[in-house]
MILUM-641543 format. One line per 3 residues: number of its first residue (from 0); their letters; for each residue x, y, z of N, C-alpha, C, O. Coordinates in nm, 3 decimals, decimal comma. Layout:
<sites>
NUM	a	X:Y:Z:X:Y:Z:X:Y:Z:X:Y:Z  ...
</sites>
This chain:
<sites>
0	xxx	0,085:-0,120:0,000:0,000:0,000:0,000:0,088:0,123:0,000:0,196:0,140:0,057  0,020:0,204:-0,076:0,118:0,365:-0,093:0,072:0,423:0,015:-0,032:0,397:0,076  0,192:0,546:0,050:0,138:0,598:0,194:0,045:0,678:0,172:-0,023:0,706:0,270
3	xxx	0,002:0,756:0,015:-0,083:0,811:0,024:-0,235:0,706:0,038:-0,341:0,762:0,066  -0,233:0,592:0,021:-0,354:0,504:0,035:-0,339:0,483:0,167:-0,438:0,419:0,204  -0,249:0,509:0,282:-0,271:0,487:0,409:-0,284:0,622:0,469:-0,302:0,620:0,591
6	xxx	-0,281:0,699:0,433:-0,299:0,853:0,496:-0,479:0,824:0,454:-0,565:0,835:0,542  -0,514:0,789:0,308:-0,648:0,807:0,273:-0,746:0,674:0,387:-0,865:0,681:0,420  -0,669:0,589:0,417:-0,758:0,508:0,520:-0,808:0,521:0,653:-0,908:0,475:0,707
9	xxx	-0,677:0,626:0,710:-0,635:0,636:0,843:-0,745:0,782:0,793:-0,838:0,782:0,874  -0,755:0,846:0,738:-0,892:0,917:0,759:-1,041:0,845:0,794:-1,124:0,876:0,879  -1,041:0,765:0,719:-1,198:0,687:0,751:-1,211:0,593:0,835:-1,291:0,500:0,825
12	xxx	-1,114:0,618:0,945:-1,118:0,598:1,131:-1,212:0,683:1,182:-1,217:0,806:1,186  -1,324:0,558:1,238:-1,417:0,693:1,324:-1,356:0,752:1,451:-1,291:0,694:1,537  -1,393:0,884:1,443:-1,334:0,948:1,550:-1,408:0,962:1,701:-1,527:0,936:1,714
15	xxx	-1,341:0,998:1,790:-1,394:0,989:1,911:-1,526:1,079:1,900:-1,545:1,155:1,805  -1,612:1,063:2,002:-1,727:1,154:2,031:-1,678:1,250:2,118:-1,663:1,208:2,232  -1,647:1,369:2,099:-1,586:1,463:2,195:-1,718:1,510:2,309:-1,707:1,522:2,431
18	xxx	-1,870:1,535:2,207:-1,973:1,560:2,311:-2,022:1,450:2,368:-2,145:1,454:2,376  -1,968:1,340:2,418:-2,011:1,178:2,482:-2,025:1,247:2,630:-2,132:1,240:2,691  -1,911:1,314:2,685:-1,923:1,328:2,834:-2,037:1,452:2,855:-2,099:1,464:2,960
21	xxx	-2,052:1,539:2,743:-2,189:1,616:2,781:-2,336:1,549:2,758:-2,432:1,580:2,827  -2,342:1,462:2,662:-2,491:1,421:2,650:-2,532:1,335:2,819:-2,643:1,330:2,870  -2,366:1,261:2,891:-2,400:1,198:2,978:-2,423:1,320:3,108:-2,478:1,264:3,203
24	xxx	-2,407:1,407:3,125:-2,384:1,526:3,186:-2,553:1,536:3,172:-2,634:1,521:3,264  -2,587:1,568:3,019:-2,712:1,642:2,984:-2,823:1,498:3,057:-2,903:1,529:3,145  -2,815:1,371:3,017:-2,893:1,256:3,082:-2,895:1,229:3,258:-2,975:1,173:3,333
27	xxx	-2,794:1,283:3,275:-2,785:1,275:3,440:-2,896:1,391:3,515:-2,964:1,376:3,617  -2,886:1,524:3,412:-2,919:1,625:3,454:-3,056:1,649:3,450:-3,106:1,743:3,512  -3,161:1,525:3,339:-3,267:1,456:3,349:-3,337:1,427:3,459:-3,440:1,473:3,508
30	xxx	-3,236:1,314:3,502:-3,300:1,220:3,583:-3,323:1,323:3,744:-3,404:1,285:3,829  -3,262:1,416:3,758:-3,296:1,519:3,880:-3,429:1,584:3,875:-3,469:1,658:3,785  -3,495:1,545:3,984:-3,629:1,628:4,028:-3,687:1,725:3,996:-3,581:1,788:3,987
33	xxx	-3,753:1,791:3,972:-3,820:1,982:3,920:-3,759:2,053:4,033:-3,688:2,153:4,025  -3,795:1,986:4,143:-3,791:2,078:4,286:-3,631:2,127:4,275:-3,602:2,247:4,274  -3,533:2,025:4,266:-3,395:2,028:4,297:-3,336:2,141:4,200:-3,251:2,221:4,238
36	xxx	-3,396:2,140:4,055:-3,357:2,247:3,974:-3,380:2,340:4,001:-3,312:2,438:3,972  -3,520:2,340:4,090:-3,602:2,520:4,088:-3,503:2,594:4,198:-3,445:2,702:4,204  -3,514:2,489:4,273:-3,430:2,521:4,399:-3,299:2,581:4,349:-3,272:2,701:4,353
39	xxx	-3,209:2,471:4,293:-3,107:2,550:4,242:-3,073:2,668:4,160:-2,964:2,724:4,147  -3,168:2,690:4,118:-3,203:2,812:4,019:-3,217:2,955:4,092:-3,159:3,062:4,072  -3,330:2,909:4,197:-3,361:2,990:4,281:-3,288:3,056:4,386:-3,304:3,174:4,419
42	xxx	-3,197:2,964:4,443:-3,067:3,008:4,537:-2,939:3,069:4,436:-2,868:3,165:4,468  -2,932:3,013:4,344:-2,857:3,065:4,228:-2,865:3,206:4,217:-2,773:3,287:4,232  -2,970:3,227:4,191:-2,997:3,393:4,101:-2,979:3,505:4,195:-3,056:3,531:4,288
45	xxx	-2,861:3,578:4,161:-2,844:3,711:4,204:-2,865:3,830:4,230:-2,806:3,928:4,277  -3,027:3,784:4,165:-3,108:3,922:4,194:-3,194:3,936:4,293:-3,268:4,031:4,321  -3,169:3,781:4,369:-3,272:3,801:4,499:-3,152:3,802:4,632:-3,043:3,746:4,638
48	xxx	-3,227:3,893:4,736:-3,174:3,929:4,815:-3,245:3,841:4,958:-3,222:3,878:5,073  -3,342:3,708:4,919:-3,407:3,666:5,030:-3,346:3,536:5,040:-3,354:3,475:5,146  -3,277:3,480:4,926:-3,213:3,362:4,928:-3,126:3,341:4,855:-3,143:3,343:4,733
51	xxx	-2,963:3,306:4,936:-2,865:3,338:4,863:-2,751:3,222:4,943:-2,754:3,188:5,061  -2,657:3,178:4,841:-2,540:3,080:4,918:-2,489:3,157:5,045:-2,499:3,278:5,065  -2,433:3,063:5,128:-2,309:3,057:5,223:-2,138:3,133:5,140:-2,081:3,144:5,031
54	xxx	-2,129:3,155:5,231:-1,997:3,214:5,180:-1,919:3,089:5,119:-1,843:3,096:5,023  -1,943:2,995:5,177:-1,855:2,867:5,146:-1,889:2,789:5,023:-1,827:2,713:4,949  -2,060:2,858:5,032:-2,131:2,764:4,893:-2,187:2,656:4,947:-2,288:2,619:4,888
57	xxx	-2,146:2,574:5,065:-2,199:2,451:5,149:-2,327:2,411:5,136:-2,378:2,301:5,115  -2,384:2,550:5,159:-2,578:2,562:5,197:-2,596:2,689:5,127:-2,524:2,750:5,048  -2,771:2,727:5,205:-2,786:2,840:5,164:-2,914:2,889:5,244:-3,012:2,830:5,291
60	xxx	-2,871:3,024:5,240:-2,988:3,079:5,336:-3,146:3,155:5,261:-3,175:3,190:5,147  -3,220:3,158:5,389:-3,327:3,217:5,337:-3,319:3,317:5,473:-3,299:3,287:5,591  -3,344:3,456:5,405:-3,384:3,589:5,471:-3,507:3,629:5,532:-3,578:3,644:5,432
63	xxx	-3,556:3,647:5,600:-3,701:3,648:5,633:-3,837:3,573:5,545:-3,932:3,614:5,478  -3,793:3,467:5,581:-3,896:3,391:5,569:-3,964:3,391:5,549:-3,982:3,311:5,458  -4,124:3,487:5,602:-4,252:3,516:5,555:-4,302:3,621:5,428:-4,411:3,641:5,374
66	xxx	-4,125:3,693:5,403:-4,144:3,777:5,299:-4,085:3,667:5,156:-4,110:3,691:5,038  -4,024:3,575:5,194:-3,962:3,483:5,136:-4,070:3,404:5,055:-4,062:3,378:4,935  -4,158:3,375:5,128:-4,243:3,279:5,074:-4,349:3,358:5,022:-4,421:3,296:4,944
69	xxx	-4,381:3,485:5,043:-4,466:3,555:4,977:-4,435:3,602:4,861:-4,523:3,603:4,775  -4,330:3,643:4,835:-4,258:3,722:4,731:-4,186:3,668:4,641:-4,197:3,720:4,530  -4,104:3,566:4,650:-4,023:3,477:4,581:-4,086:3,319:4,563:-4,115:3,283:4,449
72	xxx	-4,105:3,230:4,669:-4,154:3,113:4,597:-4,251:3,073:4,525:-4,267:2,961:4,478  -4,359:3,217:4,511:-4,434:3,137:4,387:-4,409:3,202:4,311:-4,510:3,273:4,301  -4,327:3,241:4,227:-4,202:3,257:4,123:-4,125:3,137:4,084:-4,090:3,130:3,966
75	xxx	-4,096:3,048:4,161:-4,067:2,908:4,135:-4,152:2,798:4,150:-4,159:2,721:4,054  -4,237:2,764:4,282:-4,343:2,695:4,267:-4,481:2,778:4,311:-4,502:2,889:4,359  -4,578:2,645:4,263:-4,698:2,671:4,268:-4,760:2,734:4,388:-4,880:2,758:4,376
78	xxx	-4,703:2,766:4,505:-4,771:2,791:4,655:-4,649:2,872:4,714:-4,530:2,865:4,683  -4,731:2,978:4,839:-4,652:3,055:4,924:-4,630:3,007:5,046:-4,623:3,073:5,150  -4,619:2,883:5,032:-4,629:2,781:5,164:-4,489:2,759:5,211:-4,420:2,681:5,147
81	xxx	-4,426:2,834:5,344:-4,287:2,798:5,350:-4,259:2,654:5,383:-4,186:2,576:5,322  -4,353:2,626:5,528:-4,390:2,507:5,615:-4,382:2,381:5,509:-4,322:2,278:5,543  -4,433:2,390:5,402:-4,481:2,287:5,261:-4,298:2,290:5,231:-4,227:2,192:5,256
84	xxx	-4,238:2,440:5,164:-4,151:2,448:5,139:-4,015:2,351:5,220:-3,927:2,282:5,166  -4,037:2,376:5,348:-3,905:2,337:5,443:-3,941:2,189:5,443:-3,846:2,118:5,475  -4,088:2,105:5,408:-4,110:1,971:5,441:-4,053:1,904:5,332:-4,015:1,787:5,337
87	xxx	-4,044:1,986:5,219:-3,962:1,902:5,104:-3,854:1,904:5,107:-3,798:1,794:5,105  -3,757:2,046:5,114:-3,604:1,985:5,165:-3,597:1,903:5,249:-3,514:1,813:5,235  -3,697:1,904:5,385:-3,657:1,745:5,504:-3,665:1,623:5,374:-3,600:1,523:5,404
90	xxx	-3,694:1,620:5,317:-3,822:1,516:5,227:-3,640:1,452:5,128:-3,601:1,339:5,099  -3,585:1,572:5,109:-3,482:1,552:4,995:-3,317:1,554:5,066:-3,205:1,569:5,019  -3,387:1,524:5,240:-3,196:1,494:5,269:-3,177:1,657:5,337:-3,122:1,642:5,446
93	xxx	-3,194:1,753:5,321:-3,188:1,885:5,388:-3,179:1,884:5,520:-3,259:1,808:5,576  -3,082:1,965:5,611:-3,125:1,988:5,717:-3,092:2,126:5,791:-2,997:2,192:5,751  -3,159:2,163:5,883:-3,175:2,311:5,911:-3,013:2,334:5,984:-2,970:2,251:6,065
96	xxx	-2,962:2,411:5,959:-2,820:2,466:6,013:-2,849:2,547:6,161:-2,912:2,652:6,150  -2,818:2,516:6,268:-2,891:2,548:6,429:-2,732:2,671:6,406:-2,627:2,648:6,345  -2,778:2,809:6,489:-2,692:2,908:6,451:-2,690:2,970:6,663:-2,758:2,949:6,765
99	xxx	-2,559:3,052:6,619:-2,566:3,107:6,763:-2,598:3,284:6,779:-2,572:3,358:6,684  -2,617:3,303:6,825:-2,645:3,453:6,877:-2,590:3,470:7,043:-2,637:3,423:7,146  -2,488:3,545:7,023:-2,426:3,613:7,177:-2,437:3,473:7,258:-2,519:3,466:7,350
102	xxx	-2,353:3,356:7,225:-2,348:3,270:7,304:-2,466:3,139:7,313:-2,461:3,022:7,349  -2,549:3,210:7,270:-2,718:3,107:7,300:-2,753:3,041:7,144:-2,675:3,057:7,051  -2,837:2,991:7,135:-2,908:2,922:7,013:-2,985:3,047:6,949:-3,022:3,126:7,036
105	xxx	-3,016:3,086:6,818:-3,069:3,171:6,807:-3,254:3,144:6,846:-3,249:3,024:6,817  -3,366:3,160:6,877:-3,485:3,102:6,909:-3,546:3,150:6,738:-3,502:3,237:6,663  -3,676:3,042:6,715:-3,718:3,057:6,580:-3,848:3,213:6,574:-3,913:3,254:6,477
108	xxx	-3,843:3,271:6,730:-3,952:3,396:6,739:-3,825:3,550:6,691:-3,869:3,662:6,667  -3,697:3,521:6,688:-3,610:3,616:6,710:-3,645:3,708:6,546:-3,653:3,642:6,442  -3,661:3,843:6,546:-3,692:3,923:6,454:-3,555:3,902:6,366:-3,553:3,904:6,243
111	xxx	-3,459:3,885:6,435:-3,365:3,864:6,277:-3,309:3,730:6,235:-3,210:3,707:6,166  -3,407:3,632:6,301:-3,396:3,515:6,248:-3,380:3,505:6,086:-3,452:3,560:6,003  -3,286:3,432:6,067:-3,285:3,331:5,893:-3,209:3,182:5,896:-3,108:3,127:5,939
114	xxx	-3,305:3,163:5,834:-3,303:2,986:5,786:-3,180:2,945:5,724:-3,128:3,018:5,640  -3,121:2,818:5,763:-2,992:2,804:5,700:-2,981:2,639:5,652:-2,973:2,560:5,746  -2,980:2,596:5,549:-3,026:2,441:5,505:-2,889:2,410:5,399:-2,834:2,471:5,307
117	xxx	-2,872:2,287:5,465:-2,745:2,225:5,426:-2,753:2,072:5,319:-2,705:1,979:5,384  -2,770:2,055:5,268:-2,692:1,936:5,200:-2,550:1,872:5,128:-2,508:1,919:5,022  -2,495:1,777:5,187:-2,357:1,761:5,117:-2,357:1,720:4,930:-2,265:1,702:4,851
120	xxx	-2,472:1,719:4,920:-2,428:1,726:4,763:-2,564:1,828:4,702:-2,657:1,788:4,633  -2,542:1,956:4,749:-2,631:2,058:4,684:-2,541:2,176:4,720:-2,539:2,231:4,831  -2,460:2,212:4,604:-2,358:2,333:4,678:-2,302:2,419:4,534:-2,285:2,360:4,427
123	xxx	-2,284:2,526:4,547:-2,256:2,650:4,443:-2,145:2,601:4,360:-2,038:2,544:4,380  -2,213:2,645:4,257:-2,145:2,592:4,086:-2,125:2,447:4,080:-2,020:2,427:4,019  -2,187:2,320:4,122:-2,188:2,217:4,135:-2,321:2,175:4,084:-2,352:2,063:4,126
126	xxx	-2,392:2,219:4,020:-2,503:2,136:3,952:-2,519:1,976:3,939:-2,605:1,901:3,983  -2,382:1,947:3,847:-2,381:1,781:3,821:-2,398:1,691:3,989:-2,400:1,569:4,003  -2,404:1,754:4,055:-2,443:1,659:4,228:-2,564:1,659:4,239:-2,613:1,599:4,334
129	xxx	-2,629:1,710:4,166:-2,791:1,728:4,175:-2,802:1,592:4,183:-2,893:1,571:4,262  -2,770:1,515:4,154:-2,832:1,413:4,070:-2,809:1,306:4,182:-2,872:1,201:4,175  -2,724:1,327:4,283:-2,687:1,257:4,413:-2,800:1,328:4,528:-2,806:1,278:4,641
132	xxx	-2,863:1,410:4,502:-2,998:1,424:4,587:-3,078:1,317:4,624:-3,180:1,380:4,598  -3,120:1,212:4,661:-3,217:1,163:4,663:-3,293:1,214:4,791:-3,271:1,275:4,895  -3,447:1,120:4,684:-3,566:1,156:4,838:-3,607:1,054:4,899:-3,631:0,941:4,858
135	xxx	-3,614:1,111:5,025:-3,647:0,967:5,144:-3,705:0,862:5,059:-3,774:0,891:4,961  -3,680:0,736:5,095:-3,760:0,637:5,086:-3,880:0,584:5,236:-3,841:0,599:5,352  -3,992:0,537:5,210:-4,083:0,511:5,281:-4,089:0,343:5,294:-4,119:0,261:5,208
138	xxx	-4,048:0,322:5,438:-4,011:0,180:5,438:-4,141:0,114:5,401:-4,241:0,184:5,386  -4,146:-0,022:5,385:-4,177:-0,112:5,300:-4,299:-0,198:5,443:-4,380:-0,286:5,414  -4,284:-0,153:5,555:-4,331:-0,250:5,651:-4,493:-0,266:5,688:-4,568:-0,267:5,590
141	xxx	-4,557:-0,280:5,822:-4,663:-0,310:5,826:-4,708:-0,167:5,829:-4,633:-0,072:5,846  -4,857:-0,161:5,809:-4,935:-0,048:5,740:-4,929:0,020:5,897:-4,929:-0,044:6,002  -4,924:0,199:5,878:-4,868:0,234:6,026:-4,732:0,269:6,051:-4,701:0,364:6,122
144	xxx	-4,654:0,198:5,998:-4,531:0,206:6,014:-4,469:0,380:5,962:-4,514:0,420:5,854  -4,402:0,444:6,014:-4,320:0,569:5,944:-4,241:0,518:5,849:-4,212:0,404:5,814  -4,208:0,644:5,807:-4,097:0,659:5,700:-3,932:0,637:5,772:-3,880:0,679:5,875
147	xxx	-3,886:0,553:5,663:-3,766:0,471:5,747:-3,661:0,601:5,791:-3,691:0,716:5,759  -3,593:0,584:5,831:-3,444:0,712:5,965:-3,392:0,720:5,840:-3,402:0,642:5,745  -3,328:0,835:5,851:-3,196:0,893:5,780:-3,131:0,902:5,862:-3,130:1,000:5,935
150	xxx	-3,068:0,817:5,873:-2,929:0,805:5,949:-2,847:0,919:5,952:-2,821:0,997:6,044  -2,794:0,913:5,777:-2,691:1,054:5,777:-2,730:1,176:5,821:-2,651:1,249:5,882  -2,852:1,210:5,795:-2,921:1,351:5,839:-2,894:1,319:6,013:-2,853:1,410:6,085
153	xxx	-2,917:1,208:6,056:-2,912:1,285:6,194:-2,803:1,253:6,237:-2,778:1,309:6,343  -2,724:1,184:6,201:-2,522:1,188:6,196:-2,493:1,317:6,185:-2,413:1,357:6,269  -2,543:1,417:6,091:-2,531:1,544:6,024:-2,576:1,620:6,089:-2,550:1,735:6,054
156	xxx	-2,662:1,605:6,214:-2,735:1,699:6,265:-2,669:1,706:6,417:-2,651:1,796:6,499  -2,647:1,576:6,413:-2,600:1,579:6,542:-2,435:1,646:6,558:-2,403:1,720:6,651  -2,340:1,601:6,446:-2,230:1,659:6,468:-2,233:1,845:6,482:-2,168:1,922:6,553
159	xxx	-2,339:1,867:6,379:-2,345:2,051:6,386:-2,418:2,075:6,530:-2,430:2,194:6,562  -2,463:1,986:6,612:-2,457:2,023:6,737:-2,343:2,031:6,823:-2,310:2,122:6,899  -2,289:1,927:6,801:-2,155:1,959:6,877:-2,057:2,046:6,872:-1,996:2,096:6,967
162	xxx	-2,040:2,066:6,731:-1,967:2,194:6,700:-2,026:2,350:6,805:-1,982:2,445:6,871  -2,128:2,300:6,768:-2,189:2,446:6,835:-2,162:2,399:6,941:-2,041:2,417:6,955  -2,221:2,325:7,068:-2,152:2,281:7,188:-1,997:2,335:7,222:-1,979:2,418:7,311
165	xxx	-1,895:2,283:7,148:-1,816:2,318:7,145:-1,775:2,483:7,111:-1,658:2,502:7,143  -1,825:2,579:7,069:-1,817:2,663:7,049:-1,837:2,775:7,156:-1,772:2,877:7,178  -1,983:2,707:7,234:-2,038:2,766:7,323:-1,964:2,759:7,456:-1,971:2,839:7,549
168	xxx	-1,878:2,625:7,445:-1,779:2,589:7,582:-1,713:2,705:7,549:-1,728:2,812:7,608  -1,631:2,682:7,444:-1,532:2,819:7,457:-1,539:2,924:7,485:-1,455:2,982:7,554  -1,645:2,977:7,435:-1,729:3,083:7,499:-1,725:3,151:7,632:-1,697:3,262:7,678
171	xxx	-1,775:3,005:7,683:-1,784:3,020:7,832:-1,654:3,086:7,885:-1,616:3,191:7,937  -1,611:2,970:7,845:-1,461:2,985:7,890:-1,367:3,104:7,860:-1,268:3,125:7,929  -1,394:3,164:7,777:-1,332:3,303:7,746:-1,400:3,383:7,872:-1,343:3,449:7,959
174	xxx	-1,541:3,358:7,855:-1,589:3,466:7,985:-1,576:3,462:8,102:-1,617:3,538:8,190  -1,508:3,355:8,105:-1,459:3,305:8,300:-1,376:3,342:8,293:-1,377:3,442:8,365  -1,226:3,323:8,221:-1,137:3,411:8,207:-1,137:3,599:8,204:-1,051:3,677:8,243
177	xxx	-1,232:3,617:8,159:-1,249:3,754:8,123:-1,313:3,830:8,284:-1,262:3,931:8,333  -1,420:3,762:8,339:-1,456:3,781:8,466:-1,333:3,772:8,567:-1,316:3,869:8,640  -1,263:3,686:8,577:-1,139:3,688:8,655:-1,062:3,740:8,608:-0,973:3,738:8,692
180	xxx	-1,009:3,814:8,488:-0,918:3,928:8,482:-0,986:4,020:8,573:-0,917:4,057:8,667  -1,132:4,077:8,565:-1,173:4,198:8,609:-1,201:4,152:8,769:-1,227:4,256:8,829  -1,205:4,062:8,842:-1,218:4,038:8,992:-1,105:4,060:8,996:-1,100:4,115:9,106
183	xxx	-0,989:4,059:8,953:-0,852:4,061:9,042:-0,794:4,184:8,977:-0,673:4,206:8,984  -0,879:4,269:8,912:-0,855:4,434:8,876:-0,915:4,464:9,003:-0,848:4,512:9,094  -1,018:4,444:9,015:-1,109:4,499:9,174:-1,057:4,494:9,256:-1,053:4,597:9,324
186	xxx	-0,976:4,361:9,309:-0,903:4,338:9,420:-0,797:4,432:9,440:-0,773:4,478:9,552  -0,705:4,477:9,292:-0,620:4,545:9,346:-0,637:4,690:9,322:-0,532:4,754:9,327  -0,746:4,758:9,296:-0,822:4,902:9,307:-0,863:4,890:9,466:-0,824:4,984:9,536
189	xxx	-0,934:4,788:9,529:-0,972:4,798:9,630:-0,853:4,812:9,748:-0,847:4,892:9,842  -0,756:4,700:9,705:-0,618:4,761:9,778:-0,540:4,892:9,751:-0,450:4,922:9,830  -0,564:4,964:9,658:-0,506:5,055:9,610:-0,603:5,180:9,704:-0,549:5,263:9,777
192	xxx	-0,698:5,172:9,689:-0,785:5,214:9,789:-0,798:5,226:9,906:-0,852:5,324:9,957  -0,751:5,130:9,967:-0,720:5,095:10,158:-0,607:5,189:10,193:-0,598:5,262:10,291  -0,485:5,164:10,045:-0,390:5,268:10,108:-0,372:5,408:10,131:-0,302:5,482:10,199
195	xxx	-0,473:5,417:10,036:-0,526:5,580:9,964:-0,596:5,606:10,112:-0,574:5,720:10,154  -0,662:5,535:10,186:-0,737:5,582:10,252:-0,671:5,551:10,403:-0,737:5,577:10,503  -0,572:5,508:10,411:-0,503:5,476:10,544:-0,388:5,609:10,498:-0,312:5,614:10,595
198	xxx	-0,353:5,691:10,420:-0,240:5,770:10,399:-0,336:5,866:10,461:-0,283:5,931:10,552  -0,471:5,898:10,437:-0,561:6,028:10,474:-0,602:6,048:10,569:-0,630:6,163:10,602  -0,627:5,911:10,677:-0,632:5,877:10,825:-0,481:5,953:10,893:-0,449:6,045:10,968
201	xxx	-0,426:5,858:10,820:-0,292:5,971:10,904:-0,217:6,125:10,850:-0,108:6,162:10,892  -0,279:6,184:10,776:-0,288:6,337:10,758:-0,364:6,363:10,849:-0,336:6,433:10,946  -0,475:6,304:10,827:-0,607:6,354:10,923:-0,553:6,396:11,097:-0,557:6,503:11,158
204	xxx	-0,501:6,254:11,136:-0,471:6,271:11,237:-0,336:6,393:11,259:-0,345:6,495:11,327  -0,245:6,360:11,200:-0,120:6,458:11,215:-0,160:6,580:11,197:-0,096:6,677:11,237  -0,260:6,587:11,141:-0,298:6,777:11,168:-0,393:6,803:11,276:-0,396:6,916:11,324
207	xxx	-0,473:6,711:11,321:-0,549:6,717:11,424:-0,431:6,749:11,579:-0,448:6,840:11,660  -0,334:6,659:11,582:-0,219:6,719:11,658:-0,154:6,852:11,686:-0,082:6,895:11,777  -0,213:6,909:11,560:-0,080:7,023:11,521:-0,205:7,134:11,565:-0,188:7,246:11,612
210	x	-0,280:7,095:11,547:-0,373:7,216:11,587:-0,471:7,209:11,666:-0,537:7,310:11,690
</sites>
């Protein structure tokens, strides 16, 4: 064979599919829920100021809540229902991020309360994890029975307690320290004081002598 008859063969080699890893990208991106997209869409977009990522991207928050669900979610879904809203992230693996204020838990009546919901595979510029969302399954048992544990959620829930635990020790502990710097400032103002006031006893007296 001439090399130009092997240059002409070695053309009519099929070539790779370069878009193979996007159609599987585009089929993965299918099989994800309405909710999980809207959601992502919705925490996504930069023009709302009621729900927006973590600095980290981890989670993402919602801003006042009752203006939240009035104003923005039925823009994405059908209802202004937050309660509906927060039962489907529980529903899809979500769980609420417990926050501190001046040492304490923040309480859910506090006027500058906001919502903070975490999943390990729902996080900024990461779309393709969508697809690692799943939603609870409902065990299989006698009629009556609940919906089977998520383990990880409360593995997940429980460690972001401890953290906070831990946070709050320290806390403490800075302020016991901080209280006993200022008791043993007192102590020695108060001695500083005794002498101040035992130097004026004896003026007092030495002029009472003199005159």
């Amino acid at each position: 064979m001439s090399p130009l008859n092997s240059l002409s063969s070695l053309s009519t080699l099929p070539t790779p599919n370069v878009s193979l890893r996007n159609q599987i990208a585009s089929s993965a991106a299918k099989t994800v829920p309405a909710f999980l997209n809207k959601l992502y869409n919705m925490v996504s977009d930069p023009t709302s100021n009621l729900i927006h990522w973590t600095d980290d991207g981890h989670a993402f928050i919602v801003e006042k809540h009752e203006e939240f669900a009035q104003k923005l979610l039925p823009r994405f879904f059908k209802h202004n229902n937050f309660s509906s809203f927060v039962r489907q992230l529980n529903m899809y693996g979500f769980h609420k991020v417990p926050h501190l204020q001046q040492g304490a838990l923040v309480q859910e009546d506090n006027v500058a309360e906001y919502w903070e919901f975490a999943n390990p595979h729902f996080q900024r510029n990461q779309p393709d994890l969508l697809c690692l969302v799943t939603r609870k399954k409902v065990s299989n048992g006698p009629s009556g029975a609940g919906p089977m544990v998520d383990v990880n959620a409360i593995v997940s829930e429980i460690s972001a307690i401890k953290r906070h635990q831990i946070t709050i020790s320290t806390d403490l502990k800075t302020i016991q320290r901080e209280n006993q710097a200022l008791w043993n400032e007192s102590i020695v103002l108060r001695e500083q004081y005794q002498r101040q006031q035992d130097t004026i006893d004896k003026i007092v007296r030495f002029l009472a002598t003199v005159f």
